[in-house]
C-alpha positions in Angstrom: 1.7 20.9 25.7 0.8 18.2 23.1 0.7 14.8 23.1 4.1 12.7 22.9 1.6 10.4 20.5 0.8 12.1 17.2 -1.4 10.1 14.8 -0.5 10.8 11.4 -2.7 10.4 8.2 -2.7 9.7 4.7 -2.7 11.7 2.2 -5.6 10.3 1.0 -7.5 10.6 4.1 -7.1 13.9 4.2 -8.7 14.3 0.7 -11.7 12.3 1.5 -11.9 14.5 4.4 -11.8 17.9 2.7 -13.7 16.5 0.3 -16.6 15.5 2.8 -16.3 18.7 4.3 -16.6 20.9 0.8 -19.6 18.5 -0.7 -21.8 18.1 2.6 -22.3 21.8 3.4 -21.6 20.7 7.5 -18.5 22.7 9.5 -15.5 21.8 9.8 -16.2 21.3 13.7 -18.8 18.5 13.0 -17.5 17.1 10.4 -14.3 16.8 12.2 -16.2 15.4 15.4 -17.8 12.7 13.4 -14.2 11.3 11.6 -13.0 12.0 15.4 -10.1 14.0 14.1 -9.3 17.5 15.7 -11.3 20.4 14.1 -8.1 22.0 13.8 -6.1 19.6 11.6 -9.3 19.4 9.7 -9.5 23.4 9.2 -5.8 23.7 8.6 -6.4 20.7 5.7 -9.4 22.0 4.3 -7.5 26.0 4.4 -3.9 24.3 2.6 -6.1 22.8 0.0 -8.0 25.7 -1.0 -4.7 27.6 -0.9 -2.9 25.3 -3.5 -5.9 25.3 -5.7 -6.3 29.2 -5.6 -2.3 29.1 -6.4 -3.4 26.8 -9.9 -1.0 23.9 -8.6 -3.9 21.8 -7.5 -3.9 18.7 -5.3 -1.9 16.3 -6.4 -3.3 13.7 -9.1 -6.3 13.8 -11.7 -7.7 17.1 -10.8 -4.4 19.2 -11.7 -4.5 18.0 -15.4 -5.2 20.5 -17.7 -7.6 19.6 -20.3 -4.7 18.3 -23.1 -3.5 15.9 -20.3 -7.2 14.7 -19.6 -7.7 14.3 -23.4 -4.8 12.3 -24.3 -5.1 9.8 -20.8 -8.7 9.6 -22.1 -7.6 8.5 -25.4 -4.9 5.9 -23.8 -7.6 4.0 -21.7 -9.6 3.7 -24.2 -7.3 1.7 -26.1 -6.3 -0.4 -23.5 -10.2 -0.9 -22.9 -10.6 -1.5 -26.7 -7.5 -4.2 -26.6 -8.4 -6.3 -23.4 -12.0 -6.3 -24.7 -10.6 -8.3 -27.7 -8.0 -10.1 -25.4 -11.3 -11.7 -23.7 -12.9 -12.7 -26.6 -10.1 -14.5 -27.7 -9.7 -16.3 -24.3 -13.6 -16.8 -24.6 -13.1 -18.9 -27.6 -9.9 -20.5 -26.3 -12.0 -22.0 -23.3 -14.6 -23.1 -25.6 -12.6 -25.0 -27.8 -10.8 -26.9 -24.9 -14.4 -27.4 -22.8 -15.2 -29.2 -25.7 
């Protein structure tokens, strides 16, 4: 029988876990052991993610943009890079005049 008191986790604590399990070449099992999460919820992440990345939806977010998607968001941050640089300057030069 389980527990009356299951602890439920983020969405994004389950990424960083996958994603420690996948980039540290370690099992599941220690892996698991070390976050002091059950191997099992770890293995059953780490199989649903590999399963919606096989199926070409992806996890959720950057990594499921094709590369016309990453192009153009590439392109919108750098203009909004390129226009709060200049937003800056000119509060730079507004603080200098009124220092002085």
């Amino acid at each position: 029988m389980g527990s009356k008191y299951t602890k439920r986790y983020s969405e994004e604590y389950k990424r960083d876990a996958i994603e420690l399990v996948r980039s540290s070449g370690r099992t599941v099992t220690e892996v698991a052991r070390e976050l002091g999460i059950s191997s099992e919820s770890l293995r059953s992440w780490v199989k649903k993610a590999s399963a919606a990345q096989d199926s070409g939806s992806g996890p959720a977010g950057r990594a499921g943009q094709s590369g016309a998607d990453r192009d153009e968001e590439l392109k919108r941050l750098r203009k909004l890079t390129a226009e709060q640089a200049k937003t800056i300057e000119i509060l730079k030069k507004a603080t200098a005049f009124f220092v002085k």
